[in-house]
C-alpha positions, 0 to 999 in steps of 0.5 A: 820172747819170740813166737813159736809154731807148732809144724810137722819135721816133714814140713821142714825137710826132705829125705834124699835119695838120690843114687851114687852115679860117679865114675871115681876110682875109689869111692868112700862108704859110710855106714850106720856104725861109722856116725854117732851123737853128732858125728862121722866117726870113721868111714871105709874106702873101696874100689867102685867096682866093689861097691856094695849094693847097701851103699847108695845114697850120695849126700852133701855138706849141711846134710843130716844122716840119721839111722833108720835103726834103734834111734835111741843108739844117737846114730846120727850126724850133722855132715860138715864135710865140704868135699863129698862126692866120693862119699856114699852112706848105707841105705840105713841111713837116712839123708835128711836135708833142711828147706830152706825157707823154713829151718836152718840145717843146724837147728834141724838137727838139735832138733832131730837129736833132742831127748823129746824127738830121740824117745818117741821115735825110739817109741815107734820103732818098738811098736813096729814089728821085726828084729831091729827097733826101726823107723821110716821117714814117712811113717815115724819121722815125717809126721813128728810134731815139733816147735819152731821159732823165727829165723832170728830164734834158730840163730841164736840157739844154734849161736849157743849150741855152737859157742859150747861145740866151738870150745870143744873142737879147740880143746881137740885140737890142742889134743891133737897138737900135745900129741904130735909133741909126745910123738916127737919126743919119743921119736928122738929118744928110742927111734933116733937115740939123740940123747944116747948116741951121736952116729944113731946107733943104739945104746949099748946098756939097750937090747932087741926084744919083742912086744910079748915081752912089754905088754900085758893083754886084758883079753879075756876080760872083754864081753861083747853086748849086741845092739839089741842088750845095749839098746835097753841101757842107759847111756852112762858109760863108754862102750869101744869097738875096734877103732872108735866110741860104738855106743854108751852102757850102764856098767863097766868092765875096766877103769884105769888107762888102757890102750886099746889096739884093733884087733879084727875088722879096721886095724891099720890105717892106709898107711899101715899103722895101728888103729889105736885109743888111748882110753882113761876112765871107766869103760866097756870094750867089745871082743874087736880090740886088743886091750893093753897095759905095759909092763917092763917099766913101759907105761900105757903112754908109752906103748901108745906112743910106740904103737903109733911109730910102728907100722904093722902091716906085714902082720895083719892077716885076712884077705876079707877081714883084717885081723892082728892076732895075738900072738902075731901082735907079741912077735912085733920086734922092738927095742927095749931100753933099760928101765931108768931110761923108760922112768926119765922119759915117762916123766917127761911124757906124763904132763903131756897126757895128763893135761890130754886127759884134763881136756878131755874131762872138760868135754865131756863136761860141755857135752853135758852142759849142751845136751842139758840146755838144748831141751830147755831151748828147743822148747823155748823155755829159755828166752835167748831173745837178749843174749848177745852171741 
């Protein structure tokens, strides 16, 4: 079995603070809620001159960034993207980056996001004082002990935590890849009609009316939790924001399919269409998302798949913050097709998103394996010395 020694995280990395001094037209901000269990989920792009001053640390490929803010809440990531210097990250992040001759980036960072580290930083920051559980490199981080092996150790664990994550990216891009299907399809039957019509015109048996007529909104279901109520929590169940995965909770409000729609904050992209989720399962959702179910023989796939084809620019309002309103949102034109048409499609569609969901489900299955196996590893109980990776 290979040797392990007992170091301090600070003898194995720096924190960078090095400060954005590019002169590019649009610069592209990171924050604490846009990094979460292991990656950046979702980021802003602003004018520089509109640079805020919170955003100033620039940071490069192999980085860590890990919020300074409720360690417990898995804000962190491992920074995989090879093109960042137009990338700025809140001061509430810290950049972490690996010495070289001691650690491989990737085992600092199963380090830095192993149960073991995550509780006694969640620890420390409770016994400091303020509103927000919060901690400092030099003070909480740095002086951490943690257990390190060879470089031939390193490999290897990180071999292992790869092979699982590997599979996990495949399964996504065959999400991904089933989706633009589903698109396709939907495009041919209700946007082009090429099934109904040879000159392009809509059907005669179909009708214009409005997204009021086809949705039904779950709204006033939704309880907003602030970070400090989920903070207490165990992470057990989904908790959505207006454009991602924000946090996991210990209850849940709805279980079934639902899409979820931005309502304020991000809710187009720069191309003008919706911010969508396609959500099954059991989950929470914040007051920031539309949530949606069909009705008139539209089934949630359906709508997704509508949504997703539809820009919605000219409705979002807000000059500081973006909002899609409700009634704004039931005003959208569309074309409603008679309900047998909708049935035919819907079964064509279903195994689509029914095999989207499966790959799903297996994800979540191989999160849990990874995050099972890597204390076991991370503390050299595991002897990966004779697996052949």
């Amino acid at each position: 079995m290979a040797e392990w020694n007992y170091c301090t995280i600070g003898d194995i990395c720096d924190t960078i603070s090095d400060t954005y001094k590019g002169d590019d037209s649009k610069v592209i901000l990171v924050n604490t809620s846009d990094v979460l269990d292991g990656k950046i989920l979702n980021h802003q792009e602003v004018k520089n001159e509109n640079l805020k001053g919170q955003f100033k640390k620039t940071f490069q490929f192999n980085d860590i960034l890990y919020s300074e803010i409720r360690p417990a809440n898995k804000r962190f990531a491992f920074v995989d993207i090879n093109d960042t210097h137009k990338y700025i990250a809140s001061t509430k992040l810290m950049v972490l980056r690996a010495r070289k001759n001691k650690v491989i980036p990737k085992f600092l960072f199963a380090i830095l996001k192993s149960p073991s580290v995550i509780s006694e930083l969640q620890h420390l920051a409770e016994t400091r004082s303020g509103t927000f559980p919060q901690i400092t490199f030099g003070s909480e981080l740095a002086p951490m002990p943690v257990m390190l092996p060879d470089f031939e150790t390193q490999e290897r664990i990180v071999g292992i935590l790869r092979a699982i994550e590997e599979k996990m990216e495949e399964n996504e891009q065959i999400n991904n890849n089933l989706e633009q299907q589903a698109k396709a399809l939907f495009k041919s039957w209700f946007v082009d009609f090429e099934p109904f019509s040879d000159d392009g015109t809509t059907p005669v048996d179909w009708r214009v009316g409005t997204v009021g007529e086809i949705i039904e909104l779950h709204d006033s279901k939704r309880i907003p939790l602030s970070g400090a109520q989920r903070a207490k929590m165990e992470k057990t169940y989904p908790y959505y924001g207006a454009t991602s995965l924000m946090d996991y909770v210990d209850n849940y409000l709805f279980d079934g399919i639902y899409l979820l729609l931005g309502e304020d904050g991000t809710v187009i992209d720069d191309k003008g269409f919706p911010i969508l989720q396609y959500i099954d399962g059991k989950f929470w959702v914040n007051n920031h998302a539309h949530i949606l179910t069909g009705k008139l023989g539209f089934s949630v796939e359906e709508l997704y798949l509508f949504f997703s084809l539809t820009n919605i620019k000219s409705i979002v309002t807000g000059a500081v913050q973006q909002k899609v309103s409700q009634g704004n949102l039931k005003s959208i034109p569309t074309v409603i097709p008679p309900k047998e048409v909708l049935k035919d499609f819907d079964e064509l569609i279903q195994p689509i998103f029914s095999e989207i969901r499966t790959l799903r489900a297996e994800n979540i299955r191989l999160a849990t394996l990874r995050d099972s196996l890597l204390p076991r590893l991370m503390s050299g109980e595991l002897d990966v010395s004779k697996i052949d990776l």
